[in-house]
N, C-alpha and C positions, 0 to 999 in steps of 0.2 A: 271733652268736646267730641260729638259725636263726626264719623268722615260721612261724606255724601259717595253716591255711588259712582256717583264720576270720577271722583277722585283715586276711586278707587280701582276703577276700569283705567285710569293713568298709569299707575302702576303698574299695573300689570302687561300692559301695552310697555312701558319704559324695558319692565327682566325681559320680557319675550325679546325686546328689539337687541339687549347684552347680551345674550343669549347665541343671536341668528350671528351677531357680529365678531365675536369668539370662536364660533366656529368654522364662521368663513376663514380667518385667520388661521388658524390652526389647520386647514385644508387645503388653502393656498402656500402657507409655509411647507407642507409635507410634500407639492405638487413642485416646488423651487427646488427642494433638496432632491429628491427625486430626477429633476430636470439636468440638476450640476452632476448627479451620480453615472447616469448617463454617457454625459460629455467624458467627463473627467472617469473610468474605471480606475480601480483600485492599481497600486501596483503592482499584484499580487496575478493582474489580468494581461500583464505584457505592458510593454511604453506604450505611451499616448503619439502619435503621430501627428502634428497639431502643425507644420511647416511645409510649407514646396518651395521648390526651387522649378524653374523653367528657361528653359535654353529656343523656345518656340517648336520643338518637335518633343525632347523628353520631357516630363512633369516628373520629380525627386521628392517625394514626401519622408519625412525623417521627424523622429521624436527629439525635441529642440531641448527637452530637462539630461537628455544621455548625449549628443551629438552637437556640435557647430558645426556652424557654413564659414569656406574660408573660400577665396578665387584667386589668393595668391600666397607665398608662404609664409608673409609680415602675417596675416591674417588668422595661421593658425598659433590658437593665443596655448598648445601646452608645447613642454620641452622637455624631449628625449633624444637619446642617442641612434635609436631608427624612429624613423617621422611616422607620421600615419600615412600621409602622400609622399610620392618621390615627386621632386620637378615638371612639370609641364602642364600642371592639373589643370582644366576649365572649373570641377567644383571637387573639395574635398570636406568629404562628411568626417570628422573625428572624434572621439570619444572624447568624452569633457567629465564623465562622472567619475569620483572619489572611491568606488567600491571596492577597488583592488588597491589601494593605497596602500604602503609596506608591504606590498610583496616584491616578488622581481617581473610584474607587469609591466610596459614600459605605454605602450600607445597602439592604437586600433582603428582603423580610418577605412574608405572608398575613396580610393581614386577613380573620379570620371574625368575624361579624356576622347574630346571628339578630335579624332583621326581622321584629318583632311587628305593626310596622307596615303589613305588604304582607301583609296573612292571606288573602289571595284569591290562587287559580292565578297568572291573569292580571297582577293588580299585582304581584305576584313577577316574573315569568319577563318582565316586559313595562316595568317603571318603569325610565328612562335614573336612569344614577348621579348622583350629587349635581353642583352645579354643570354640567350636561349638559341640551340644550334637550328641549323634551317631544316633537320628532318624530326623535330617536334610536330606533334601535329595534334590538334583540337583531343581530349578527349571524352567532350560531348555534344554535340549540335542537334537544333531544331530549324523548321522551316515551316512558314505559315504564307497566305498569299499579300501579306503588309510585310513582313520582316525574316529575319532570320539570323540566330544569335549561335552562339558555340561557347565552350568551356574550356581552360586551360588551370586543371588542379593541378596542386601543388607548386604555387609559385613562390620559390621562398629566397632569403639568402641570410648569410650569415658572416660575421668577423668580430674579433674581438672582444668574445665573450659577448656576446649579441645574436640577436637571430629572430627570421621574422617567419611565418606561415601563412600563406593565403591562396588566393585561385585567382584568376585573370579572365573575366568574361567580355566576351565581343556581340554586339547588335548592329545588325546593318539594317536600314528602316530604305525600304523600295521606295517611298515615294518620291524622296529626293534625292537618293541615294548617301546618305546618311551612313558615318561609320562613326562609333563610339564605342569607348573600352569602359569598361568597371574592373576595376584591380581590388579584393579585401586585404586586408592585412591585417596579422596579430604581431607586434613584436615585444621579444621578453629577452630578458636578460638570462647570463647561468646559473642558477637557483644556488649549486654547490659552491659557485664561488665567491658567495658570502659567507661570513662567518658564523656557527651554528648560533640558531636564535635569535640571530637579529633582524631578522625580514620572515615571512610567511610564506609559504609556496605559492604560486598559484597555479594551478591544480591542471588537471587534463578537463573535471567539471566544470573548471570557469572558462579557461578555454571555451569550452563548449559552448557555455552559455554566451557567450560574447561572439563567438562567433553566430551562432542561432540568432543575434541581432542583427547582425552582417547582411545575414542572407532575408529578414523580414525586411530589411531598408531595400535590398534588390528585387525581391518577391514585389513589392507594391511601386517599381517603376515602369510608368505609363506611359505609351504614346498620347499624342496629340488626337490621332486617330482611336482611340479610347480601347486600344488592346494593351491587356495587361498581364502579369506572370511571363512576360519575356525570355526567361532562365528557365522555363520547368523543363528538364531533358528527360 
């Protein structure tokens, strides 16, 4: 049976149309994955920052897969022998991920802490942290015409075969006079007072690395008034 040429012009009309429709597909799929690559960076490119917290003056963005939000201390859902917050916290960011598990890693947190009690520039950017004698004194501060913050490293303590490391940062925000602390913390246990091989070190690099998150979750705290890098001394 012979075809007619219409029929034939059908056909051809029908590949060209699976044709144009295959490939939209296939370049719309590539435009999606591309789109999520995006958002989402490898984790090979640092945590994803994908949360804020907001008090009406600061904005707290934190990577939610490495850190929780806690406002009180039923809240914070891990348990060690030094906490990631001490007492009194308004928010406490703490580490939540598995990657030091078996070592003598114990807990990693920000204490944030609005100080109603330091409503002056000075008593802000200038009071030593708790338990710290009264001729302590900042050893790093900035000033800008919205705010002005200071730094108090090495803020640590230790008992019981326990021990923590961190630094104690102060912001006082001009427009309302606005005082708030950010406290880090690393605390670890004494590596030597396990018994050989049963636990891992963890290390002066992890350390590090942990702490380097510390400071990217402080790095990108924001005023309301849209100034950001608060910390850089």
């Amino acid at each position: 049976m012979k075809k007619s040429p219409t029929a034939g012009l059908v056909l051809i009309c029908i590949g060209c149309a699976i044709i144009l429709v295959v490939g939209f597909l296939h370049f719309k799929n590539r435009s999606s994955t591309q789109q999520v690559s995006d958002q989402n960076p490898p984790a090979s490119g640092g945590p994803v920052f994908d949360t804020t917290v907001s008090d009406g003056t600061i904005i707290v963005s934190y990577p939610s897969l490495q850190y929780g939000l806690a406002t009180n201390r039923a809240q914070v859902l891990v348990t060690s022998y030094i906490p990631p917050c001490d007492e009194g916290f308004s928010y406490c960011l703490y580490a939540t991920s598995s990657a030091y598990k078996g070592t003598n890693f114990e807990s990693a947190g920000i204490r944030i802490q609005k100080r109603t009690d330091l409503a002056a520039e000075r008593a802000c950017l200038n009071t030593p942290p708790a338990g710290f004698d009264a001729s302590v004194k900042p050893d790093a501060s900035t000033s800008t015409g919205a705010y002005a913050s200071s730094k108090f490293a090495q803020v640590g303590d230790a008992g019981a075969g326990h021990y923590a490391n961190g630094s104690l940062y102060r912001l006082f925000y001009r427009k309302n006079s606005s005082c708030y602390e950010f406290e880090t913390r690393i605390g670890e246990s004494q590596f030597m007072n396990y018994p050989a091989g049963t636990i891992k070190e963890f290390t002066v690099a992890d350390r590090e690395a942990v702490q380097s998150q510390l400071v990217q979750i402080l790095d990108k705290v924001t005023l309301l008034s849209g100034d950001t890098h608060l910390f850089a001394f």
